[in-house]
Structures are given as C-alpha cells and as structure tokens.
C-alpha positions as CSV (number, residue, x, y, z in Angstrom):
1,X,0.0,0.0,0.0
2,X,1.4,3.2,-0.7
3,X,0.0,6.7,0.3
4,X,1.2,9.9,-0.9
5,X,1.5,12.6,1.2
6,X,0.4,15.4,-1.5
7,X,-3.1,13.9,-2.4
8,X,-3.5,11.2,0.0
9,X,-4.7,8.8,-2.7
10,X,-3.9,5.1,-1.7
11,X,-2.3,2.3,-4.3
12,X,-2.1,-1.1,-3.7
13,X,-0.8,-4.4,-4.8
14,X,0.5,-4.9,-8.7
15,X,-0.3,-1.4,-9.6
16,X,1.7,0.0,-6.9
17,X,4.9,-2.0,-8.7
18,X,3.5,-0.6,-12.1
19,X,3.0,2.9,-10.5
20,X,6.7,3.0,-8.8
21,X,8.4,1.8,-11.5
22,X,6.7,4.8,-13.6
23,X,7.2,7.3,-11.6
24,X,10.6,6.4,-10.9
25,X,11.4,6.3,-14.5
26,X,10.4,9.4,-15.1
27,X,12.4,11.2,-12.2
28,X,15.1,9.7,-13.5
29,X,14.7,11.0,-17.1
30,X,13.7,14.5,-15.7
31,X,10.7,14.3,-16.9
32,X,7.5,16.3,-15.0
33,X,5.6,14.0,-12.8
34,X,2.0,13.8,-12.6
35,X,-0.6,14.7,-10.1
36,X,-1.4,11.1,-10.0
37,X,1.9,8.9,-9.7
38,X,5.3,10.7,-9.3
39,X,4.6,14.2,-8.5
40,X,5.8,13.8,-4.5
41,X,8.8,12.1,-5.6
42,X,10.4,15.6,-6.8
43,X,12.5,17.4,-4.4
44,X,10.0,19.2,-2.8
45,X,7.4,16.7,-2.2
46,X,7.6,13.3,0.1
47,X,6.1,10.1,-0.1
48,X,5.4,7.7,2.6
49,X,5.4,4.3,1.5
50,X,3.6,1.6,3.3
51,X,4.2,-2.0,2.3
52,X,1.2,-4.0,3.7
53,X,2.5,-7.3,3.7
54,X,-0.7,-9.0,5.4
55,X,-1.8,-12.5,3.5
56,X,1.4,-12.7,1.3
57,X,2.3,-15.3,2.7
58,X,1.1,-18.7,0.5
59,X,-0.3,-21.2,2.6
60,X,2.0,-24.1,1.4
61,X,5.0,-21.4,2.9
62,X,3.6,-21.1,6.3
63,X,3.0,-25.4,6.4
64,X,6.8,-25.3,5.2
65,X,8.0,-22.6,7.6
66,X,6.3,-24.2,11.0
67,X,7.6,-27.7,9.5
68,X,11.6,-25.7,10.2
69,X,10.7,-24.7,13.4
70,X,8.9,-27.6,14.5
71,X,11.8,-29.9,13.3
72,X,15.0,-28.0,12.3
73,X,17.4,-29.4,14.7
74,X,20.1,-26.4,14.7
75,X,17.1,-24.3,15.4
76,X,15.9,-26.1,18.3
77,X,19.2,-27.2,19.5
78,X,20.1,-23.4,19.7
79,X,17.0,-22.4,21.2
80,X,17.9,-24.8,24.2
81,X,21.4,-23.3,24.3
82,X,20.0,-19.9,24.7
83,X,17.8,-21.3,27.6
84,X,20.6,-23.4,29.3
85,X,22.8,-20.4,28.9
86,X,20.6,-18.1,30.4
87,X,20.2,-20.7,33.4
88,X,23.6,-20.9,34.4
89,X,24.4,-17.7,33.9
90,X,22.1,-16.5,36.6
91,X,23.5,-18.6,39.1
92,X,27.3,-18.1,38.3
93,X,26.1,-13.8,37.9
94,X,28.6,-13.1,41.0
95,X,31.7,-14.2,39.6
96,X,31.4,-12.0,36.7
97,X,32.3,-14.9,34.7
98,X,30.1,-15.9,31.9
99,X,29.7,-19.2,30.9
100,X,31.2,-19.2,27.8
101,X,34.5,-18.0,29.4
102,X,34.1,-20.5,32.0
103,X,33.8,-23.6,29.8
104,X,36.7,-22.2,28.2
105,X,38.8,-21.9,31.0
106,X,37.8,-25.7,31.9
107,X,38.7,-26.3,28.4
108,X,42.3,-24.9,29.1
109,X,42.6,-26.4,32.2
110,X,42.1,-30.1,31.5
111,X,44.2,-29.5,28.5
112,X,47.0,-27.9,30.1
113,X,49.8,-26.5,27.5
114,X,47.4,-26.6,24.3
115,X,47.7,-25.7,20.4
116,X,45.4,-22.7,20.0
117,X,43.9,-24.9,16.7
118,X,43.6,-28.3,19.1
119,X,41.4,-25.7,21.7
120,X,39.2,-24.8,19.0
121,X,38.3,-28.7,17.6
122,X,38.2,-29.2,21.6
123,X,35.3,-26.6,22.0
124,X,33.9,-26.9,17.9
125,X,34.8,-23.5,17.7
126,X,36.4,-21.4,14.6
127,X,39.4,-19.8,15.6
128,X,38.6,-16.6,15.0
129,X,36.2,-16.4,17.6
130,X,38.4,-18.1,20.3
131,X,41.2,-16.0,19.9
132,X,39.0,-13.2,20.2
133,X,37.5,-14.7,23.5
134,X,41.5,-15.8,24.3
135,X,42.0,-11.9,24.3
136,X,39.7,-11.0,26.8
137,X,40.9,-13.8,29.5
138,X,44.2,-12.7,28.4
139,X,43.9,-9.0,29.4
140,X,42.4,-10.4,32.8
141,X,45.5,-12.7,33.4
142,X,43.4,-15.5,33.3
143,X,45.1,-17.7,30.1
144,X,48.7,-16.9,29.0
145,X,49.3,-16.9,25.1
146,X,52.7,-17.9,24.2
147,X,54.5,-18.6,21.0
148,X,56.0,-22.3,20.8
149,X,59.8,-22.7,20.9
150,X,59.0,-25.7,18.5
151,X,57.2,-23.8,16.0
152,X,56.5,-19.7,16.0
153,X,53.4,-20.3,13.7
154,X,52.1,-22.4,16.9
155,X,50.0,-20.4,19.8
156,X,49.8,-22.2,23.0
157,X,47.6,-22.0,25.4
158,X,48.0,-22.2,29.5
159,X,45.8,-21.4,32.4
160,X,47.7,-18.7,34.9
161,X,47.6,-19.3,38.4
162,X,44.9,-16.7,38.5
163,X,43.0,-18.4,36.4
164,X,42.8,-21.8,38.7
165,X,41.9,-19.4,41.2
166,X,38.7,-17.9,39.4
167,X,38.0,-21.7,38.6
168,X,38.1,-22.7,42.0
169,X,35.8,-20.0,43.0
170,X,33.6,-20.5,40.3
171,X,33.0,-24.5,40.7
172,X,30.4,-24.1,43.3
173,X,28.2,-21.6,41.9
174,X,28.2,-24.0,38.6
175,X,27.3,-26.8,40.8
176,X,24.1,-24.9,41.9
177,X,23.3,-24.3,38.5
178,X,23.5,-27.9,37.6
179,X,22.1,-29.2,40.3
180,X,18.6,-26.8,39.2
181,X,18.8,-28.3,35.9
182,X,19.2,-31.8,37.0
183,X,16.1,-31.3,38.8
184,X,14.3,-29.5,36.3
185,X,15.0,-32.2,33.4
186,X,15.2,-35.1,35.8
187,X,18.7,-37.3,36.1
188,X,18.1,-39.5,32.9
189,X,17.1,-36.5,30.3
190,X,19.8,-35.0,31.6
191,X,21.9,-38.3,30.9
192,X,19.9,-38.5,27.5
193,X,20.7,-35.1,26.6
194,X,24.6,-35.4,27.2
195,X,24.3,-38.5,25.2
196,X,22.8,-37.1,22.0
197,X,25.7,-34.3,22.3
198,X,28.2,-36.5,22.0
199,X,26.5,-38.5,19.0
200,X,26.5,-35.1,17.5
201,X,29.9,-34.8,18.1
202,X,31.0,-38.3,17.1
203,X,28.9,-38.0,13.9
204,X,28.8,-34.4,12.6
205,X,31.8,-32.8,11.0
206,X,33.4,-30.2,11.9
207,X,36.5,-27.7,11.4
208,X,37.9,-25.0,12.8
C-alpha cells in the first residue's frame, strides 16, 4: 500500500509495482511528474510508502515454515542453548564470569599447554572467535598466550595461576546451576541429553 502525502490517494498491490516503476522512471529522465503517480517524488514533495504485507504469505509457505521450526534441529538445538545459557548464567552472575568464558577456562585447564587450533576442535569452535575470547581472558590474566619454541606459527595456550583461582571459585556456583537443571529435566534426560551431544559430536563434522 502506498499513500502519498500530497493527495492522500492510496495504491495497492500490482499497480503500486506498475505505479513505482513509472514514476521512478520518469524522475530519472527528468521528466515532469504527474498529479497522480510521481509528483511527491520531486525534491519538494515526500512520499510515505507503506508496504502492507498481510496474507502474502502462501499457505504451502507457512505449512513449510512451522515444518523448520517444529523440526530444524540447529534451530531447536540453539533455542535450548539460549535457555541453558541463560540458566547458568544466573546462578554463576557473582563471579562475573560468563559461561562461555568458563567452559573455556575448563577447556584450558584439562588441556593444560594446548595448540590454539587443538582448543578450537576441543570446543567446535572457529578460531577466530576463540582467539578473540583468548584476548579477553588474556587482558584479565586469566590464560597466558605464548608462542611455541617448537614452531613460532604455533600459539599455545595455559591457564595462569589466576585463572585456577577464578575456577576454583567458580565450581560451586556452577554446581548450583547444575544441580537446578538436573532437577528440572530429571537425572536421565539430563543423561539423555549429554548423550545425544556427543553422537553429534561423534557423527557431525566439523572444522575449525
């Protein structure tokens, strides 16, 4: 739908496309516009253009639409990581840590002395984003980022006795959350669900 705000006459559907185009054309080519179509598209007129895009839709595109959201598992499988993040974020609020950074100081820890490129298969992450999330630990003195003596294209990775610290404090307020979300899901969907993560792990590939 498209009003003009000279005459207030209202176009709609394909002769709004026919009507546009026209007018268009014909500021282009310098031409004068009309009364009817293109006179508020000169300099000193405006046009408000409405697109009313109510019923467009065809109904075999909404059936295929909820059909994605219904069954898409990235979708849903984000969704739920949205809602588990926001879950254990709340309860681990104090430390100032987020999760994200927490999981990847876990990562760190377990691996000890680690390959920047090994971190990121660890965590199915690309490496641009964990270097960028290695900075921000980093300028906290939480992860050290050294060069290898081996091989200066090689970035490895180590947890700073600061960052054991921060772990240490952190543990228990990530055992609260997981304790509520034990109890929410009950102990064998939350067994279930770890499960099915590591299928997806084992099964779907993935590089860094």
């Amino acid at each position: 739908m498209i009003r003009s705000a000279s005459s207030g006459r209202v176009v709609r559907g394909k002769r709004f496309i026919s009507w546009a185009l026209r007018a268009y054309e014909q500021w282009l080519s310098g031409t004068k516009h009309t009364e009817d179509n293109a006179k508020s598209l000169t300099k000193h007129k405006k046009v408000y253009i409405l697109l009313n895009m109510e019923n467009e839709t065809q109904p075999e595109i909404t059936l295929a639409l909820a059909r994605v959201d219904a069954s898409c598992l990235c979708l849903n499988a984000r969704k739920m990581a949205r809602a588990l993040t926001h879950t254990y974020e709340a309860f681990m609020q104090p430390s100032g840590l987020r999760i994200t950074q927490f999981s990847l100081l876990v990562a760190i820890a377990l691996a000890q002395k680690v390959p920047l490129t090994h971190l990121a298969a660890i965590l199915a992450m690309d490496r641009t984003t964990l270097a960028r999330n290695l900075k921000l630990l980093e300028s906290q003195n939480l992860v050290n980022v050294a060069t290898s003596e081996k091989d200066r294209r090689v970035r490895l990775i180590t947890l700073t006795q600061q960052g054991y610290r921060i772990l240490k404090e952190v543990l228990p307020l990530w055992q609260e959350a997981q304790t509520q979300m034990i109890s929410l899901l009950g102990l064998e969907q939350a067994r279930a669900l770890l499960a099915n993560v590591e299928l997806v792990m084992e099964r779907v590939p993935f590089s860094s």
